[in-house]
C-alpha positions in Angstrom: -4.4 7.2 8.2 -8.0 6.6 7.4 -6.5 7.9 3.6 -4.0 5.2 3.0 -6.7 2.6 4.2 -8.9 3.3 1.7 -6.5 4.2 -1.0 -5.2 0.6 -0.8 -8.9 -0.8 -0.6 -9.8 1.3 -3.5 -6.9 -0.4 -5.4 -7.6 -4.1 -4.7 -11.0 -3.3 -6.2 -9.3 -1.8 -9.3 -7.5 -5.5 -8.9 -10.1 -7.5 -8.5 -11.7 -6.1 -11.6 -8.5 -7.1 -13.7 -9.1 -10.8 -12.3 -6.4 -10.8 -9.7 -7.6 -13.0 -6.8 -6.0 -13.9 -3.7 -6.1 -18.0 -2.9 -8.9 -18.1 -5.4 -11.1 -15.6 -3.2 -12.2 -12.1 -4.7 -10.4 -9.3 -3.0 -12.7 -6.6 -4.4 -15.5 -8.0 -2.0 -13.4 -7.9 1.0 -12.3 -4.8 0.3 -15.5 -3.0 0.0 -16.7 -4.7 2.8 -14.2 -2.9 4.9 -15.4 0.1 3.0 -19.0 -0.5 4.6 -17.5 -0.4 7.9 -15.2 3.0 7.3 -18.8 4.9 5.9 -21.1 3.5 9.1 -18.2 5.5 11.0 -18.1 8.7 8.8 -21.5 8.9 8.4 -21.9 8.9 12.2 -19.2 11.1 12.9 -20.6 13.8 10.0 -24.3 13.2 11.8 -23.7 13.3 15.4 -20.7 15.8 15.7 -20.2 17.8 12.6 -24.0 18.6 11.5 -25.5 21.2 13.7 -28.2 20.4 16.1 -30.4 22.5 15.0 -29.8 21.1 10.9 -28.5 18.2 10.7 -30.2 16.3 8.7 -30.3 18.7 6.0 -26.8 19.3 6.7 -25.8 15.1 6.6 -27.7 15.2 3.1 -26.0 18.2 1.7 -22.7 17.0 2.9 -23.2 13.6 1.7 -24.5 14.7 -2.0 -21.3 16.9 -2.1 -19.1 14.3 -1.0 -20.6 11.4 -3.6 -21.8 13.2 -6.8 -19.9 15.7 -8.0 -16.8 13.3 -8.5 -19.4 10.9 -9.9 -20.9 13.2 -12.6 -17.3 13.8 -13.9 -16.3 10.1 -14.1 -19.7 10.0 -15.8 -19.5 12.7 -18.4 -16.0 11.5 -19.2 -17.1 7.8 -19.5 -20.0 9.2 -21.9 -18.0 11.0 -24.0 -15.7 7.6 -24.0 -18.4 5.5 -25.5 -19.8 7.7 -27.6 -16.3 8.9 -29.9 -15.5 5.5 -29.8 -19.1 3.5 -30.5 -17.0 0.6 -28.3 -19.5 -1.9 -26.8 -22.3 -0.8 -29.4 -23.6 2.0 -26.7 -27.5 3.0 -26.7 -28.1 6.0 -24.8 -31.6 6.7 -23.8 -32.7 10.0 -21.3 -34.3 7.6 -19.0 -30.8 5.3 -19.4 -28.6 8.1 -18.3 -30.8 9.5 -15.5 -31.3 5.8 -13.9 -27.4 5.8 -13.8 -26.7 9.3 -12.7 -28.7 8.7 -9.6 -27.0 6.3 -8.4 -29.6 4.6 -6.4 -31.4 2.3 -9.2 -27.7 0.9 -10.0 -27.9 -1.5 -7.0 -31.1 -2.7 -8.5 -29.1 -3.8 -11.6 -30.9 -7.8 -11.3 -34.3 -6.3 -11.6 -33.8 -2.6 -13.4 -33.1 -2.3 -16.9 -30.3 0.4 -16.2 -27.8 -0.8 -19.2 -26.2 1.1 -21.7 -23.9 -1.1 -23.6 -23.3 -4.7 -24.5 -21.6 -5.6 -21.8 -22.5 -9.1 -19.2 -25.5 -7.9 -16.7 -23.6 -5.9 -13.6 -21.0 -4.3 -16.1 -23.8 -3.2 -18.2 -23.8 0.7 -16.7 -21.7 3.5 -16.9 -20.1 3.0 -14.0 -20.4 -0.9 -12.8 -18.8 -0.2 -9.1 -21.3 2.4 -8.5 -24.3 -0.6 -7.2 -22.1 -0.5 -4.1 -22.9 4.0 -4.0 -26.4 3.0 -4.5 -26.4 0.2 -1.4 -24.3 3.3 0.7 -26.7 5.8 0.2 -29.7 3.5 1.6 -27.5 3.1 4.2 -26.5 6.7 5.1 -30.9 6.8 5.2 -31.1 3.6 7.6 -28.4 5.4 9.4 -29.8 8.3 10.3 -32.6 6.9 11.6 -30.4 3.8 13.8 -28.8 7.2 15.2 -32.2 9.1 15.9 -34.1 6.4 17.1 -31.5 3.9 18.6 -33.7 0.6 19.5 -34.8 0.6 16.0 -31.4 1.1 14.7 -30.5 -2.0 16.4 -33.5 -3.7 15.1 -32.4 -2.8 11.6 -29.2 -4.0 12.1 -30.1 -7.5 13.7 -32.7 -7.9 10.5 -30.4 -7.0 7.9 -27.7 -10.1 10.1 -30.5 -12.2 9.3 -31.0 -11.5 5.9 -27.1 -12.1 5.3 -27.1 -15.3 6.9 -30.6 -16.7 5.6 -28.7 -15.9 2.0 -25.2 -17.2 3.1 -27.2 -20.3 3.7 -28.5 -20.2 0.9 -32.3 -19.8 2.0 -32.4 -16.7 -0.6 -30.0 -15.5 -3.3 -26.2 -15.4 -1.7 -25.7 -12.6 -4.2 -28.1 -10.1 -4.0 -29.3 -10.6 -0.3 -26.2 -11.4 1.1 -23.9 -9.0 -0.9 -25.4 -6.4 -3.1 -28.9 -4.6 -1.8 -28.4 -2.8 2.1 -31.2 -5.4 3.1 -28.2 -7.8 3.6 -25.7 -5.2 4.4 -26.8 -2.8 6.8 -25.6 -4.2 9.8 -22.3 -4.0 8.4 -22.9 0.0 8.3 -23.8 -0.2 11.5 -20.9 -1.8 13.2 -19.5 1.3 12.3 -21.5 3.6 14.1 -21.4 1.1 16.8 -17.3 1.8 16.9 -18.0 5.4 16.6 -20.2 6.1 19.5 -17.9 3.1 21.1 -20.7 0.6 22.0 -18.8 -2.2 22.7 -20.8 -4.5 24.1 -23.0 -4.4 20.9 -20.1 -4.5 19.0 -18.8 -7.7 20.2 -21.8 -9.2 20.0 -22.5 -9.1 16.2 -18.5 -10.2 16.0 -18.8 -13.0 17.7 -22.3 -14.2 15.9 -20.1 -13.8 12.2 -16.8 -15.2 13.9 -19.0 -18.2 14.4 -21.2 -18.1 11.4 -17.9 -18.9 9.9 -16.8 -21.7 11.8 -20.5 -23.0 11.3 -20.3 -22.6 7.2 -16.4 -24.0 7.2 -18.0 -27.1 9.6 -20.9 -27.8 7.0 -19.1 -26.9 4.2 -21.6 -25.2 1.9 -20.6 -21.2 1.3 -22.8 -18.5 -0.2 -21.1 -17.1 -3.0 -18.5 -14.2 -1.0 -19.1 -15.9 2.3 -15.8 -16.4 3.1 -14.7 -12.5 1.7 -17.6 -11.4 3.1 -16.9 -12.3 6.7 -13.1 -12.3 6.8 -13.4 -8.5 5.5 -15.5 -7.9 7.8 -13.6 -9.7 10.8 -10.8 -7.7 9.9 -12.4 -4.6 9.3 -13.7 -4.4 12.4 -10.2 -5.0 13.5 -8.6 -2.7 11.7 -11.0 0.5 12.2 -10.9 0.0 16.2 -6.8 0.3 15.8 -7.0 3.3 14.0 -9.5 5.0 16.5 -7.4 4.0 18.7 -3.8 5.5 17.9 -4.8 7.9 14.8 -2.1 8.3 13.2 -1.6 10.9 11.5 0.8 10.7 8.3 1.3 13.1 5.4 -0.7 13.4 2.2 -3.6 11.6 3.8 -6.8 13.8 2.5 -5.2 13.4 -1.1 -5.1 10.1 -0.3 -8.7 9.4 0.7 -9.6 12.1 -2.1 -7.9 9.7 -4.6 -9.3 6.2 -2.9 -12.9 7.5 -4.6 -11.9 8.5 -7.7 -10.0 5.6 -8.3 -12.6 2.7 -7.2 -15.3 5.4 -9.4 -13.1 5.7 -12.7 -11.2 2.7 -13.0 -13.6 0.8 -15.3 -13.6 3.3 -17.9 -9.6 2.7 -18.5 -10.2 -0.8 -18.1 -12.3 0.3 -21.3 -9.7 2.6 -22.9 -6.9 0.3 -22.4 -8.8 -2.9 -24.3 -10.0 -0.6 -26.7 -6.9 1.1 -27.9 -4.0 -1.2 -26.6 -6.1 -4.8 -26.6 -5.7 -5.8 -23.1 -5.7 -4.8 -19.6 -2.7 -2.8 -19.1 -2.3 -2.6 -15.1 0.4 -0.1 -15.5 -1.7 2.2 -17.5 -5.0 1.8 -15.6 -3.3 3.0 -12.5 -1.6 5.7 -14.1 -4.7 7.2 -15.5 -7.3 6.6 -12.8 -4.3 7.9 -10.6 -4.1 10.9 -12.7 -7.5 11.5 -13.1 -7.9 11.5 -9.2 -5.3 14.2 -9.2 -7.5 16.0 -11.4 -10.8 15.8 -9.7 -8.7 16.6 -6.2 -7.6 20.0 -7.4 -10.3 21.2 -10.2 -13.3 20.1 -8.6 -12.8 18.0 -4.9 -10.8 20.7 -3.4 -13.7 23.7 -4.0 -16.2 21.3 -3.1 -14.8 21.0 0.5 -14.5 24.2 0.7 -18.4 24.5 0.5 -18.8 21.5 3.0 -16.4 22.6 5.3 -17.8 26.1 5.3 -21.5 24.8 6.1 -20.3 24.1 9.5 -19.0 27.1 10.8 
């Protein structure tokens, strides 16, 4: 079911990047919180059961580059070739431009790195704005291998990176980018979802309770960083959520296309956000969905589908 989860997270992304809120709260950021949570458990299940012993991390690596970048390159190219037919948002390519955004990486270092390529407010400025988040994941899937190897430190990591998120919730350092955007803040949110993987509970309801009351503390005093409030309630539920499914996994049809399309969507929707102001002079929902709907399909069976093929086969 793990599929239609992130299908529907992928889409209130999409949403929240058409300005669709939900009581004035951004649902994009709860979302991709949860999305956090899903990864810390993939990644561990990929790490600890699926990689051989004897490889696994250059298995893990090779397993996550094919999962992440080969979707990501065609969103790219396609996006490129957008921009430059149509000149819309006075584009300026540079080599150093498009590498910065084809790794991924630099993109959640948007605040400090020079990474944009059109005239566009700073954080919409790439190719591909929702990639930052890929760039924060794949620290993470680093930090997690190394909370898997070398368990007290893991847990060090993940205490650190709590106290990071609330020192910026607080406001003691930028709510934004220490308490949203860069892995220093985030990690621990990864790690929950190891700690449901490997079933640690008593970890697990340890850093619930500490953000079940950090919310009750920052509704008492009544100042918020800026997601607080999406921020822990994604998480909250999240947590919620991902324990229910390991739980009863249920198992419902058209699930892998499902998760297949959840990617492609949250990775290609900005560019017909683009196409549809460009040629049509607004934000057409119906049409964004169709098309990053459609090009999902297309990436599933041209590209996704072989790709697994190659993962999958590196494990037998």
């Amino acid at each position: 079911m793990f599929g239609y989860i992130r299908f529907i997270l992928a889409y209130l992304v999409l949403l929240s990047h058409l300005g669709i809120e939900l009581a004035g709260k951004n649902i994009g950021v709860f979302a991709v919180v949860i999305f956090y949570i899903l990864a810390g458990l993939v990644t561990s299940k990929v790490f600890i059961k699926i990689a051989p012993q004897n490889a696994q991390i250059s298995y893990f690596v090779k397993d996550r580059f094919l999962r992440i970048y080969p979707t990501f390159f065609f969103a790219l190219i396609l996006t490129m070739l957008f921009f430059w037919i149509t000149s819309y948002l006075q584009p300026h390519f540079s080599a150093k431009k498009i590498l910065l955004n084809a790794l991924i990486m630099p993109l959640n270092y948007f605040f400090w790195l020079d990474v944009s390529v059109i005239d566009a407010p700073i954080g919409l400025n790439f190719l591909i704005p929702p990639a930052w988040s890929l760039g924060a994941e794949l620290q993470a899937y680093c930090l997690l291998m190394l909370a898997i190897k070398f368990r007290k430190f893991g847990l060090f990591l993940a205490v650190i990176s709590l106290i990071v998120f609330m020192l910026a919730n607080l406001n003691f350092i930028d709510s934004d980018i220490y308490g949203y955007r860069t892995v220093c803040g985030v990690f621990f949110i990864f790690y929950t979802g190891f700690l449901i993987y490997i079933k640690d509970y008593k970890k697990l309801v340890g850093f619930y309770i500490v953000m079940a009351l950090f919310l009750c503390y920052l509704f008492y005093n009544g100042e918020f960083g800026i997601f607080s409030i999406e921020i822990i309630s994604g998480y909250l539920l999240g947590v919620l959520l991902t324990l229910t499914h390991e739980k009863f996994r249920i198992k419902i049809k058209f699930n892998e296309l499902l998760g297949s399309l959840s990617y492609s969507l949250f990775i290609c929707h900005f560019l017909f956000i683009w196409f549809s102001k460009y040629f049509f002079e607004e934000q057409n929902l119906a049409l964004i969905t169709i098309s990053s709907v459609t090009f999902g399909l297309i990436n599933y069976y041209l590209i996704e589908s072989r790709i697994n093929k190659i993962r999958f086969k590196q494990s037998d």
